[in-house]
Backbone atoms as SQL, in Angstrom:
CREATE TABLE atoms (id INTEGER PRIMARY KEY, chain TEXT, resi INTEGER, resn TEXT, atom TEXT, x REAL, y REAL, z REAL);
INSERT INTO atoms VALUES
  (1, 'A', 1, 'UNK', 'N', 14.140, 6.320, 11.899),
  (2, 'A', 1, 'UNK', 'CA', 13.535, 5.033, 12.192),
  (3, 'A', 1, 'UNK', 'C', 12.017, 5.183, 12.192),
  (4, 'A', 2, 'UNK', 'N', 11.163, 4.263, 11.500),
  (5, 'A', 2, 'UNK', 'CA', 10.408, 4.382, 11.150),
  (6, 'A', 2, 'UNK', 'C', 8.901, 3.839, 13.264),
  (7, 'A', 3, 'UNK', 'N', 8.359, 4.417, 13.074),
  (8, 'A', 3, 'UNK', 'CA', 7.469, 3.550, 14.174),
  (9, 'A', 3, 'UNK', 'C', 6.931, 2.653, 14.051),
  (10, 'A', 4, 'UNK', 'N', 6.243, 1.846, 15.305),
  (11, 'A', 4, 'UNK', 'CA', 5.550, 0.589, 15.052),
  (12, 'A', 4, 'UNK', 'C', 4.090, 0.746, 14.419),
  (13, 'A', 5, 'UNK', 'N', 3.516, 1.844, 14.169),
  (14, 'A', 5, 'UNK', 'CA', 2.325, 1.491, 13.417),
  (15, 'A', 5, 'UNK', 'C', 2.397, 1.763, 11.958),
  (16, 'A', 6, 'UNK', 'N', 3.502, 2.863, 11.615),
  (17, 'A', 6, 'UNK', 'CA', 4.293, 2.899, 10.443),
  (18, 'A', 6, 'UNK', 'C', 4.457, 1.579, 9.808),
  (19, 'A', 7, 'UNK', 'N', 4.917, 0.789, 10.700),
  (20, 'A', 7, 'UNK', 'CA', 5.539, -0.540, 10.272),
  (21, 'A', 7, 'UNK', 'C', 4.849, -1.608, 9.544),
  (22, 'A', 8, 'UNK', 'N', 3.754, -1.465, 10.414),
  (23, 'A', 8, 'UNK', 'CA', 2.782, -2.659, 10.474),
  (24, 'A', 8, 'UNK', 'C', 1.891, -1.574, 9.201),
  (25, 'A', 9, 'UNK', 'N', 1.537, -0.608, 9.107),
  (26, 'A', 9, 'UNK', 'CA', 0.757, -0.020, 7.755),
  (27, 'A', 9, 'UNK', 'C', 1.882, -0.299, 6.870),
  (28, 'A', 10, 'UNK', 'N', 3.049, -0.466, 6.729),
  (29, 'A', 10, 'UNK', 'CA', 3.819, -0.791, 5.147),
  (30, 'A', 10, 'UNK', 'C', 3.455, -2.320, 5.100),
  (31, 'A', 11, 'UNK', 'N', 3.739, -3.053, 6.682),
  (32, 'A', 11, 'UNK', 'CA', 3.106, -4.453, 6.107),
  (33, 'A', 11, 'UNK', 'C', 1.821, -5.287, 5.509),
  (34, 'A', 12, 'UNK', 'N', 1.150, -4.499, 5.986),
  (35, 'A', 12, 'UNK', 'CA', 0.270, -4.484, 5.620),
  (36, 'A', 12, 'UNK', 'C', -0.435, -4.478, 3.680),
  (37, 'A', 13, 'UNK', 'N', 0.181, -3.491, 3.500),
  (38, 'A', 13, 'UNK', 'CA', 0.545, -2.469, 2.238),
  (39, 'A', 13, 'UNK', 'C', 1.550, -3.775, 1.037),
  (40, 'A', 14, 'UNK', 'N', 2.319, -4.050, 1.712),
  (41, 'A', 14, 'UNK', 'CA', 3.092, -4.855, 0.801),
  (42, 'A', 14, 'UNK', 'C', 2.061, -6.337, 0.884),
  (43, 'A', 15, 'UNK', 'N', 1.319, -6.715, 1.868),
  (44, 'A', 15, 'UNK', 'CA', 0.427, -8.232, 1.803),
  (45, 'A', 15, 'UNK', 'C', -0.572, -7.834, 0.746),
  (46, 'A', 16, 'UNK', 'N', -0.683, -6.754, 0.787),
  (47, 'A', 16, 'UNK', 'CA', -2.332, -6.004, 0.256),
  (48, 'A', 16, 'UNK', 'C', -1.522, -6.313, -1.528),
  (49, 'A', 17, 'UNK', 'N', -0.802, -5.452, -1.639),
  (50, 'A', 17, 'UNK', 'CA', 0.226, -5.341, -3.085),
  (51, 'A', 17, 'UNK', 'C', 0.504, -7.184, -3.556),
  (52, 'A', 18, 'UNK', 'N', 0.757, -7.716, -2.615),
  (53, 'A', 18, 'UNK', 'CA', 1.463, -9.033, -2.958),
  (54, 'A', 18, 'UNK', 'C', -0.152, -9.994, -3.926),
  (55, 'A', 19, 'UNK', 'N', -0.929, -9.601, -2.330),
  (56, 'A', 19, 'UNK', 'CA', -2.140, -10.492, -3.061),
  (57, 'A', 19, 'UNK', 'C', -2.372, -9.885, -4.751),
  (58, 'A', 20, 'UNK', 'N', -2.911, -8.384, -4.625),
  (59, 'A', 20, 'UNK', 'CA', -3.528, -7.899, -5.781),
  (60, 'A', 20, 'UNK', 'C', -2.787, -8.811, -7.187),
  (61, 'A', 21, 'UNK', 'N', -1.083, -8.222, -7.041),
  (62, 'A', 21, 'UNK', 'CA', -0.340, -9.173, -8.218),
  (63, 'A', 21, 'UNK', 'C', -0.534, -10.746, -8.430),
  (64, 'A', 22, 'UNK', 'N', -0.511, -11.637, -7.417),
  (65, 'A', 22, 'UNK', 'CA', -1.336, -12.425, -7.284),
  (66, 'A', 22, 'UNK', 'C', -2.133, -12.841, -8.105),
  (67, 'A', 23, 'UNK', 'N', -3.487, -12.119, -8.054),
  (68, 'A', 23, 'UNK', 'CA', -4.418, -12.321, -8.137),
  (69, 'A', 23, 'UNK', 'C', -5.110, -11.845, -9.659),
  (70, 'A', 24, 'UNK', 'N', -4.050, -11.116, -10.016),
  (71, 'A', 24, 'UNK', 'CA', -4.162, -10.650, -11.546),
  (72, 'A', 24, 'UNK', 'C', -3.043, -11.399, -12.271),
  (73, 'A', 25, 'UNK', 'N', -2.483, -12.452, -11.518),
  (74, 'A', 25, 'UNK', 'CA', -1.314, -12.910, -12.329),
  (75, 'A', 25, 'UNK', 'C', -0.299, -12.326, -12.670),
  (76, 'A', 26, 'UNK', 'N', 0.022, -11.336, -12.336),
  (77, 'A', 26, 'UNK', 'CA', 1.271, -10.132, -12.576),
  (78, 'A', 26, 'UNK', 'C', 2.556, -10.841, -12.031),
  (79, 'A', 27, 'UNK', 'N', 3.531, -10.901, -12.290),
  (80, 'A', 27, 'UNK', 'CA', 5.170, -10.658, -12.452),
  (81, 'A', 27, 'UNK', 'C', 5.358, -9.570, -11.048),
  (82, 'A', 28, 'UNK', 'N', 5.593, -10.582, -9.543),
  (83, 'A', 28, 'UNK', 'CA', 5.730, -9.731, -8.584),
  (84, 'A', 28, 'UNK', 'C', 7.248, -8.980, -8.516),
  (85, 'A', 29, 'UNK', 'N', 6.714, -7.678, -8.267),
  (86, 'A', 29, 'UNK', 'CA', 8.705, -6.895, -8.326),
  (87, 'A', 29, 'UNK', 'C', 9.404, -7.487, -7.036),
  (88, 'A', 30, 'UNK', 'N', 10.295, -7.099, -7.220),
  (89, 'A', 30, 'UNK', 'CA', 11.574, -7.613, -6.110),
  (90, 'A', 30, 'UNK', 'C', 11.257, -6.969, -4.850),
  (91, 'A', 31, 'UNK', 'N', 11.741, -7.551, -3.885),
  (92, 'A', 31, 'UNK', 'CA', 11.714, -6.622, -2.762),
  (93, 'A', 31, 'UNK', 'C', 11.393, -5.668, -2.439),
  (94, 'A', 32, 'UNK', 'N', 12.567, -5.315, -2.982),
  (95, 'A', 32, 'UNK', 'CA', 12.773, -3.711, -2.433),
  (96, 'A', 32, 'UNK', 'C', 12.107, -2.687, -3.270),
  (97, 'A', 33, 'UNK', 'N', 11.739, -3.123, -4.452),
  (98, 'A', 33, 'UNK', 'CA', 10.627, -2.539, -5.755),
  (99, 'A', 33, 'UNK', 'C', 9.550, -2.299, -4.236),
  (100, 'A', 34, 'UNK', 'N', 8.635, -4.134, -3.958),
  (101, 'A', 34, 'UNK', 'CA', 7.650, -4.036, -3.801),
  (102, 'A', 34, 'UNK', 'C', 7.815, -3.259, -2.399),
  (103, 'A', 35, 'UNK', 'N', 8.562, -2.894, -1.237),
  (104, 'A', 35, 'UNK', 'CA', 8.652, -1.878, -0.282),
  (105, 'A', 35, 'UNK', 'C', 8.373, -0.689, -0.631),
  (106, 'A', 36, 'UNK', 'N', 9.145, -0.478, -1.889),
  (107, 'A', 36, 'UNK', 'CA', 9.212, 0.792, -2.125),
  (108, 'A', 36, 'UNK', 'C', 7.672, 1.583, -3.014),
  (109, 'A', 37, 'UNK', 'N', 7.124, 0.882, -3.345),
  (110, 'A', 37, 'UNK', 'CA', 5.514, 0.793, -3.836),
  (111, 'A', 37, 'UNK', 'C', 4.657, 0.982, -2.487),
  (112, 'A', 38, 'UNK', 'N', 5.297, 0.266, -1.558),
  (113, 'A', 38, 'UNK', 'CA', 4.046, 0.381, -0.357),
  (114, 'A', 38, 'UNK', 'C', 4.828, 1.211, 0.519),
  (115, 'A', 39, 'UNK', 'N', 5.655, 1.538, 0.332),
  (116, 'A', 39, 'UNK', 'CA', 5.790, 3.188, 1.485),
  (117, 'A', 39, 'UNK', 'C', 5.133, 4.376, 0.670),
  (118, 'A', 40, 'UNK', 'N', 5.277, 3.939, -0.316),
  (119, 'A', 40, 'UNK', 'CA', 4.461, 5.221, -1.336),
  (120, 'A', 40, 'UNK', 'C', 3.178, 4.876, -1.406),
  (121, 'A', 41, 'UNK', 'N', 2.447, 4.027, -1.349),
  (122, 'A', 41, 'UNK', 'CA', 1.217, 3.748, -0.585),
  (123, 'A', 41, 'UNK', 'C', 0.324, 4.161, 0.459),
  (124, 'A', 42, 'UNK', 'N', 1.675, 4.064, 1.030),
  (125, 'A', 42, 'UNK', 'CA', 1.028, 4.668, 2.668),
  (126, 'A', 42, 'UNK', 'C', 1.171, 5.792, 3.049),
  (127, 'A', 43, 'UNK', 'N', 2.388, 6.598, 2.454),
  (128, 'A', 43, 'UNK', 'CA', 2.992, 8.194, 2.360),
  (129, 'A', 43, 'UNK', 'C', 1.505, 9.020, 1.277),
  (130, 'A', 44, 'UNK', 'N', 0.595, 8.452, 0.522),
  (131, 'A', 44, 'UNK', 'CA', -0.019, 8.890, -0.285),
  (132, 'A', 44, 'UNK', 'C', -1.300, 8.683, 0.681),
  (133, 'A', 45, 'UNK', 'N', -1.240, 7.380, 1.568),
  (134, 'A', 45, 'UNK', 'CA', -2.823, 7.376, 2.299),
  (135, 'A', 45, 'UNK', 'C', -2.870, 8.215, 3.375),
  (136, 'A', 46, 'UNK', 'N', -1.303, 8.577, 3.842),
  (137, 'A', 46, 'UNK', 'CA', -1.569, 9.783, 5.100),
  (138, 'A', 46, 'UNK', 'C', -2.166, 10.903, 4.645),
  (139, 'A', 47, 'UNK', 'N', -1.688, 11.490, 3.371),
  (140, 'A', 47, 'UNK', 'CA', -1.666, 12.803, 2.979),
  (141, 'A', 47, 'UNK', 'C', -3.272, 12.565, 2.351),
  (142, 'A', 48, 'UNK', 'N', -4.194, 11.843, 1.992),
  (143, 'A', 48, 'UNK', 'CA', -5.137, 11.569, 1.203),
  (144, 'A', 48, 'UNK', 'C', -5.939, 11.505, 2.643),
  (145, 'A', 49, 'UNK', 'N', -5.523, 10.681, 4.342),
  (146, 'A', 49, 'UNK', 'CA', -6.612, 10.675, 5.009),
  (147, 'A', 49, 'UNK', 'C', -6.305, 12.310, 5.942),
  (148, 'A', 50, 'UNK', 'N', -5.121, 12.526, 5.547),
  (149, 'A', 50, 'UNK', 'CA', -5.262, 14.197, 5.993),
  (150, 'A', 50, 'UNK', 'C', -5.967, 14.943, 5.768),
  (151, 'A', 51, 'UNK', 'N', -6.042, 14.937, 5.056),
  (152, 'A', 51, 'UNK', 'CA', -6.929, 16.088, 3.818),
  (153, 'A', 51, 'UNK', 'C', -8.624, 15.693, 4.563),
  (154, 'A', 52, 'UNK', 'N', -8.692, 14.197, 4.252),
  (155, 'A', 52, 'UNK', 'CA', -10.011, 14.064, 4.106),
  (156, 'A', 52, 'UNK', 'C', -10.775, 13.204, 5.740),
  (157, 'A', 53, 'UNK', 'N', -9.763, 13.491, 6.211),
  (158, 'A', 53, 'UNK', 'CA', -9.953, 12.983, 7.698),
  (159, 'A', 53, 'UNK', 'C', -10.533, 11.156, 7.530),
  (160, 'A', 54, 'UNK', 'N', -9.933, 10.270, 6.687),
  (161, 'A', 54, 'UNK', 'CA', -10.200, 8.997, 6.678),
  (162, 'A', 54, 'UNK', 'C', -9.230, 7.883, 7.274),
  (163, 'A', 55, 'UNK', 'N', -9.143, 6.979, 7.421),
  (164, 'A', 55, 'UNK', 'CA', -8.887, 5.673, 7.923),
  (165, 'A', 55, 'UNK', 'C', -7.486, 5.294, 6.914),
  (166, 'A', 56, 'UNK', 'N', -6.589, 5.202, 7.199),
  (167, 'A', 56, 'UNK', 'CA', -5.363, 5.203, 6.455),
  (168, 'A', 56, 'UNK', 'C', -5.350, 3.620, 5.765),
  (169, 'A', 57, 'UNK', 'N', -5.827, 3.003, 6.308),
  (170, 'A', 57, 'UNK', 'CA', -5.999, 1.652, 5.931),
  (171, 'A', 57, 'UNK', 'C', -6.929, 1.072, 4.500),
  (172, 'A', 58, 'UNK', 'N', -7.972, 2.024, 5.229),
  (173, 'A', 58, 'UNK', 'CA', -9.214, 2.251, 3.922),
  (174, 'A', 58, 'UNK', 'C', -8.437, 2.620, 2.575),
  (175, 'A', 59, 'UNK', 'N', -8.030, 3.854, 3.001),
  (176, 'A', 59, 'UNK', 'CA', -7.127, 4.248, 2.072),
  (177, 'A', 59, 'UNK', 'C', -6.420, 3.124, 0.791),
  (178, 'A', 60, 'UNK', 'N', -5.584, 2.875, 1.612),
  (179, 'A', 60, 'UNK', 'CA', -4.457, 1.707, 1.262),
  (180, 'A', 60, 'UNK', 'C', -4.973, 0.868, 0.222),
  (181, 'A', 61, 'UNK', 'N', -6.037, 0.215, 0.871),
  (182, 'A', 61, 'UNK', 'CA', -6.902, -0.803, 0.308),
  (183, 'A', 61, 'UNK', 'C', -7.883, -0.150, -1.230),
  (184, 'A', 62, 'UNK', 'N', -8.252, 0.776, -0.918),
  (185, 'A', 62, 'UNK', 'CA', -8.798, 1.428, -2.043),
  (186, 'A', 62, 'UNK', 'C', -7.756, 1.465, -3.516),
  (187, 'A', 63, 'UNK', 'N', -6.497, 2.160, -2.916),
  (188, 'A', 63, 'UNK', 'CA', -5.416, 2.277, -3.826),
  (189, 'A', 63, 'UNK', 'C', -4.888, 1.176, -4.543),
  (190, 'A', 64, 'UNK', 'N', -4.558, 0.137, -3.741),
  (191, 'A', 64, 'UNK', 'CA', -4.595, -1.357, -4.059),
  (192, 'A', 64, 'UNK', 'C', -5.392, -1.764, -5.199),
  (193, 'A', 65, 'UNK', 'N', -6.873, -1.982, -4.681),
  (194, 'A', 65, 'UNK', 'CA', -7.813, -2.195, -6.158),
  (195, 'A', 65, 'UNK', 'C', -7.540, -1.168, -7.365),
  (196, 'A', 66, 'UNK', 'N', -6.972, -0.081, -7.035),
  (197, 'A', 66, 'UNK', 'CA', -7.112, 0.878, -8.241),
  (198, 'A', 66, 'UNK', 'C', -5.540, 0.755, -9.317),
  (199, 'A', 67, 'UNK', 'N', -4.637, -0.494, -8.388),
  (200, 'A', 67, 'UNK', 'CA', -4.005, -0.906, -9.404),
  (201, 'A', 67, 'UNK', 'C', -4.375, -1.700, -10.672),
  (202, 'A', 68, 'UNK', 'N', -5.467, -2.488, -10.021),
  (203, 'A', 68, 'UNK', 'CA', -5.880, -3.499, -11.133),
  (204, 'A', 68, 'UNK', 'C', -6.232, -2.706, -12.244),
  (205, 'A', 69, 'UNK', 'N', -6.837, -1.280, -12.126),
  (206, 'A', 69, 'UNK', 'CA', -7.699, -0.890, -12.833),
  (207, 'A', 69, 'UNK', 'C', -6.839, -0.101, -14.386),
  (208, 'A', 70, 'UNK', 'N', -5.445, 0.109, -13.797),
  (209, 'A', 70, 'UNK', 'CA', -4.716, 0.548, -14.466),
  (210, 'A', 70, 'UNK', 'C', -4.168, -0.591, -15.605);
């Protein structure tokens, strides 16, 4: 079972994901696609603010824009 700040960083993660598609006009994935994009989001911003001792959120948000870019 996942915790409550766990929780609220995937929700986060999936609002962050929802807008970006949004906002580029993209074809939003299903559900459980777009969950599964933002636990890997946030599983990538722990290990990224581990390393680099940053703000998991920052993180998130950074990664987010760097979809568009793709």
């Amino acid at each position: 079972m996942k915790g409550f700040f766990r929780q609220q960083e995937e929700r986060m993660a999936v609002r962050l994901l929802t807008w970006q598609y949004q906002r580029l006009k993209m074809a939003l994935p299903g559900e459980q696609e777009m969950q599964r994009r933002a636990t890997q989001l946030v599983d990538d911003a722990h290990r990224i603010a581990k390393q680099r001792g940053r703000n998991v959120m920052a993180i998130v948000k950074e990664m987010v824009e760097d979809i568009k870019k793709k």
